[in-house]
C-alpha positions as CSV (number, residue, x, y, z in Angstrom):
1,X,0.0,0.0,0.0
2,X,1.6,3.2,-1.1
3,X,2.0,6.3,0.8
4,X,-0.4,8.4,-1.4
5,X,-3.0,5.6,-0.6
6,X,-2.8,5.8,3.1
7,X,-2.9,9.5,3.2
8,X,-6.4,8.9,0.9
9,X,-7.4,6.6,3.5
10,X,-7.3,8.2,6.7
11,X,-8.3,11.9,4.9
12,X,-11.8,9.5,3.9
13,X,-12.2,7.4,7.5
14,X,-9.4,8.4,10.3
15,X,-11.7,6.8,12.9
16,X,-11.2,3.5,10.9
17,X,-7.8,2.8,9.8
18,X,-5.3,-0.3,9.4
19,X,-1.6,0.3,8.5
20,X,-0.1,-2.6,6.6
21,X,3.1,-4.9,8.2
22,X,4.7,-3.9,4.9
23,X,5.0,-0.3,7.1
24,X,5.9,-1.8,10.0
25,X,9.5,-1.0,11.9
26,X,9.9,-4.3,14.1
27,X,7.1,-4.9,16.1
28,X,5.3,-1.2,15.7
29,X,4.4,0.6,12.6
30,X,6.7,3.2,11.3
31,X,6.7,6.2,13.2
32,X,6.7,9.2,10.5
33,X,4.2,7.5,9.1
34,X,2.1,7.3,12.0
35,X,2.7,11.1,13.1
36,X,1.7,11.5,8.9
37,X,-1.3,10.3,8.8
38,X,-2.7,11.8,12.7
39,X,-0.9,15.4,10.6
40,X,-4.0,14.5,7.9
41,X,-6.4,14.2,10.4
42,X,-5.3,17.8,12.1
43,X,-4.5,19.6,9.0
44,X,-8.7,18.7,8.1
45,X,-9.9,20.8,11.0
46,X,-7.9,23.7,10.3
47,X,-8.3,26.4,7.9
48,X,-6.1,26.3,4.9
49,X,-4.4,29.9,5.4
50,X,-3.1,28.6,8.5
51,X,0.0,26.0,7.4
52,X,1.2,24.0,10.0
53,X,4.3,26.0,11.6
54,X,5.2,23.0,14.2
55,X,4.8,19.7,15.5
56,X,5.2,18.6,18.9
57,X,5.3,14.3,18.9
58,X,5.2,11.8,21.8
59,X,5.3,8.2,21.0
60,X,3.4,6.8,23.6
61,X,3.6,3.0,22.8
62,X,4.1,0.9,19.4
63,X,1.4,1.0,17.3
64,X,0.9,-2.4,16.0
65,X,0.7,-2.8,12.5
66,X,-2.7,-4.9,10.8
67,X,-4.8,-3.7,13.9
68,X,-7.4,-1.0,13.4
69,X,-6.5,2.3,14.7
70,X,-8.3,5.8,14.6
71,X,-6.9,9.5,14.6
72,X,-8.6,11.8,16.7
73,X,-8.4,15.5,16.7
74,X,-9.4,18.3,19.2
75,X,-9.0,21.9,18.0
76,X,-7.9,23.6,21.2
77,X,-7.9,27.5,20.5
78,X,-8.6,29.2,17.3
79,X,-6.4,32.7,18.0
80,X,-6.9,35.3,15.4
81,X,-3.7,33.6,13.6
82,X,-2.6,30.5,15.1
83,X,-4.6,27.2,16.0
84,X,-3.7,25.0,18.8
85,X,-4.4,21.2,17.7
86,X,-3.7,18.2,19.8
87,X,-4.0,14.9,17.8
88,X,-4.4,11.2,19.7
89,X,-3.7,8.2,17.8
90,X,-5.4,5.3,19.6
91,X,-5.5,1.4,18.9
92,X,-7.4,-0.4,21.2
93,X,-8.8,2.0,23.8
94,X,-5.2,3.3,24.4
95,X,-3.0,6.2,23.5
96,X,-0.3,5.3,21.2
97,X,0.8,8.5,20.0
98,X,0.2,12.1,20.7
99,X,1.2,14.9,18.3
100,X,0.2,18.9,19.8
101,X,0.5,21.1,16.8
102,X,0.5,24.6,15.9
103,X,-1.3,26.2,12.6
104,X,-0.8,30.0,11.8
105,X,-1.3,32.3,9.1
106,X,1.4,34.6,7.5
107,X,1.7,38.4,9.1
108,X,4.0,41.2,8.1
109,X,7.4,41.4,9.6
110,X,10.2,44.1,10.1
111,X,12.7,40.6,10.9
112,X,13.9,38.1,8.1
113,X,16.9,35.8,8.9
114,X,18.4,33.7,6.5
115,X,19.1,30.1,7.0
116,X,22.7,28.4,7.8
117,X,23.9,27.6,4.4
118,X,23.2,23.4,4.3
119,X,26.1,21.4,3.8
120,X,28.2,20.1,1.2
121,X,27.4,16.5,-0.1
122,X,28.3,14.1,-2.9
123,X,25.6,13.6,-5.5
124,X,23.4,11.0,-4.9
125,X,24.8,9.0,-7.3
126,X,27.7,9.0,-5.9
127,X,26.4,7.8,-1.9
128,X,26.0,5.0,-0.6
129,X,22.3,3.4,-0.3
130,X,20.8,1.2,2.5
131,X,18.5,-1.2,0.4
132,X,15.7,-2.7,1.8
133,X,16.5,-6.8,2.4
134,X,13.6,-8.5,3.3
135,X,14.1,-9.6,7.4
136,X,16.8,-7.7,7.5
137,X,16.3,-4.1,7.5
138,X,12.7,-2.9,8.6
139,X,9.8,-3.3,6.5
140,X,8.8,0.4,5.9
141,X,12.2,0.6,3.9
142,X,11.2,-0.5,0.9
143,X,9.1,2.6,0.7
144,X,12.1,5.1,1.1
145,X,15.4,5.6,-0.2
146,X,18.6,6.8,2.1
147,X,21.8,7.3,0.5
148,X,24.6,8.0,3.0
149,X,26.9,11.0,2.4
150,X,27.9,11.8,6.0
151,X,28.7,9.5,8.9
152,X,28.5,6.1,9.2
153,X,25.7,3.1,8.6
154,X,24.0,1.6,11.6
155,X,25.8,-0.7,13.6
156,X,29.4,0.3,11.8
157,X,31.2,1.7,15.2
158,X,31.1,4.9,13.5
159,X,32.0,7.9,15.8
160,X,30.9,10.3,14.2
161,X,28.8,13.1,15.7
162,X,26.8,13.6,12.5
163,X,25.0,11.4,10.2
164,X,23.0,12.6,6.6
165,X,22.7,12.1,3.2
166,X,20.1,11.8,0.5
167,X,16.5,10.8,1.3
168,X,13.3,10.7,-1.2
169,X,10.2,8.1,-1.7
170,X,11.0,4.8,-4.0
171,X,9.4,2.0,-5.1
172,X,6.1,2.5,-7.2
173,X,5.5,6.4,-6.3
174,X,2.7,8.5,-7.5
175,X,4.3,11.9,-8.4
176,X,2.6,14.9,-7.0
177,X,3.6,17.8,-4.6
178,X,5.5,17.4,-1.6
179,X,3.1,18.0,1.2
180,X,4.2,18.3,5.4
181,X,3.2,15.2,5.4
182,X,5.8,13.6,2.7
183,X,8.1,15.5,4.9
184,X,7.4,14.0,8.1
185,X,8.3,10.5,6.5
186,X,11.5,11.7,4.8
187,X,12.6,13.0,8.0
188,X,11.9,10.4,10.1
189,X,13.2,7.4,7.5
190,X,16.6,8.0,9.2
191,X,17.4,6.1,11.8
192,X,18.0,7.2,15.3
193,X,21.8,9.2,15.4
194,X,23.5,6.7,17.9
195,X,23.0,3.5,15.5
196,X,26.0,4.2,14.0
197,X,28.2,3.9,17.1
198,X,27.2,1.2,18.0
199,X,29.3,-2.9,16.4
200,X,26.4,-4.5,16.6
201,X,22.1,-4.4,16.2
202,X,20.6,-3.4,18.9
203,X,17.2,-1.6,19.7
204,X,16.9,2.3,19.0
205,X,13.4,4.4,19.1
206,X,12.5,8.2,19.3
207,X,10.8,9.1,22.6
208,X,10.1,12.8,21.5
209,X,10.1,14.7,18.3
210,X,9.8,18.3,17.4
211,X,9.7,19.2,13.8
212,X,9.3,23.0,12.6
213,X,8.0,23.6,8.8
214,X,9.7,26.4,6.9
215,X,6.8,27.8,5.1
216,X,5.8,28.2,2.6
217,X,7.0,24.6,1.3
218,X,9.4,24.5,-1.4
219,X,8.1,23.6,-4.9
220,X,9.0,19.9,-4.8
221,X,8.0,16.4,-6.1
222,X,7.6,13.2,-4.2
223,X,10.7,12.3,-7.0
224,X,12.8,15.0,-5.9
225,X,15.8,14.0,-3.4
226,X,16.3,15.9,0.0
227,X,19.4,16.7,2.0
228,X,19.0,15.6,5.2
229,X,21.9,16.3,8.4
230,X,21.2,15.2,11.7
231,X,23.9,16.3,14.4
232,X,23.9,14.1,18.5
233,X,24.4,17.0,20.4
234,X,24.6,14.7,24.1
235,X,23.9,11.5,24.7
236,X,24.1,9.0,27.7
237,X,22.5,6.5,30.2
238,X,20.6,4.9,27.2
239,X,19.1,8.4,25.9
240,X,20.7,10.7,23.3
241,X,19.7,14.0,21.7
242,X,19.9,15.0,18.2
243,X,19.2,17.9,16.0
244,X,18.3,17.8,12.1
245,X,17.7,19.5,8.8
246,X,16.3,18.6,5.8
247,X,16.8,20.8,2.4
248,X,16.1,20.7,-0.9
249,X,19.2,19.1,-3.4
250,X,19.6,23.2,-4.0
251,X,20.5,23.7,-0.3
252,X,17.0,25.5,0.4
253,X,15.5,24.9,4.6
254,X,12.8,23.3,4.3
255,X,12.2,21.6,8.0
256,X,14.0,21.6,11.3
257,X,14.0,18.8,13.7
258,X,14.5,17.5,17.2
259,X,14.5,14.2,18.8
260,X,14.9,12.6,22.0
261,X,16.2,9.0,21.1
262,X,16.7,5.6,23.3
263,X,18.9,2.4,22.3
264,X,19.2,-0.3,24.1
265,X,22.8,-0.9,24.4
């Protein structure tokens, strides 16, 4: 089931949804995914001069994949430019994943800062990819493409203090615009900052996850690749902290991330 086709879904029926094991990342269903379609169910109660500025994520519990689950959505203020949202994903009778989010509308500004320049990478072409191997690496992967240009693989006793590289959809993609949705899986595809330290597989998850939009969104297609940096700024006792960007292949901002990640190693 295609990306596109779950977005359909849940914008049709969010109270009755089932996400496929061919989304799954081990026992739960792929976060970014997840934190995609409950962004659908929000963006629908909000009106559409108001893009999504940020994105506040708890993950709560697994949600199981091939077990129905529904996205819920309060609207919590309507200000004179910003909604408050809070979104609940919930799979049998229990919260599995919160997401609070903030919609606001454009207004005139004396301040405009650019963005820190994005950083220098090989051409895709020239990176290499984590392919999706069947019981190997999760099953969401064969979805999305990664292509390393910074850092190490998972599991490679890389030090390094940053990981990136190139990111886009693959497999049999319907080409349309990139939407915050698209972004929220290319974002979180990556997996968690400390893998790469580690000399052997072990368990990783993200706890929390902030994720700001640059709006408006760049003119892009669900073809296009994105640049995407993450840097560990601490990390210890099981938990580490990471902050991320994601550009377009011309170096343009287009999100900003945080996450609080665990591994079990």
């Amino acid at each position: 089931m295609r990306f596109y086709d779950l977005l359909e879904a849940v914008r049709g029926q969010p109270q009755a949804l089932t996400i496929p094991a061919e989304w799954a990342q081990g026992r739960a269903s792929f976060g970014g995914l997840v934190v995609a379609l409950q962004y659908e169910a929000m963006r629908a109660k909000v009106a559409a001069d108001r893009p999504v500025r940020s994105l506040a994520v708890t993950f709560v519990g697994p949600v199981a994949p091939d077990v129905p689950v529904s996205f819920e959505v309060d609207v919590l203020r309507e200000g004179k430019a910003v909604s408050q949202v809070l979104g609940r994903v919930m799979q049998e009778g229990q919260v599995v994943t919160l997401v609070q989010g903030s919609f606001g509308a454009s207004r005139e500004s004396s301040v405009s800062v650019a963005a820190e320049p994005a950083p220098e990478m090989k051409h895709w072409d020239d990176c290499q990819e984590l392919p999706y191997i069947q019981g190997v690496t999760p099953e969401f992967m064969r979805h999305l493409a990664m292509r390393w240009s910074i850092g190490g693989l998972p599991f490679t006793g890389n030090r390094s203090r940053d990981m990136g590289g190139w990111v886009r959809l693959r497999g049999d993609v319907k080409e349309e615009p990139v939407t915050e949705a698209h972004i929220l899986a290319l974002v979180d595809a990556w997996p968690p900052a400390l893998l790469p330290h580690l000399t052997k597989p072990a368990a990783g998850s993200t706890l929390t996850w902030t994720i700001e939009f640059v709006q408006p969104l760049l003119e892009l297609s669900t073809l296009d690749w994105c640049k995407y940096r993450v840097e560990i700024e601490h990390a210890r006792d099981g938990y580490g902290h990471a902050a991320a960007a994601l550009w377009n292949a011309e170096g343009q901002l287009i999100a900003l991330s945080r996450q609080t990640v665990t591994i079990f190693a």
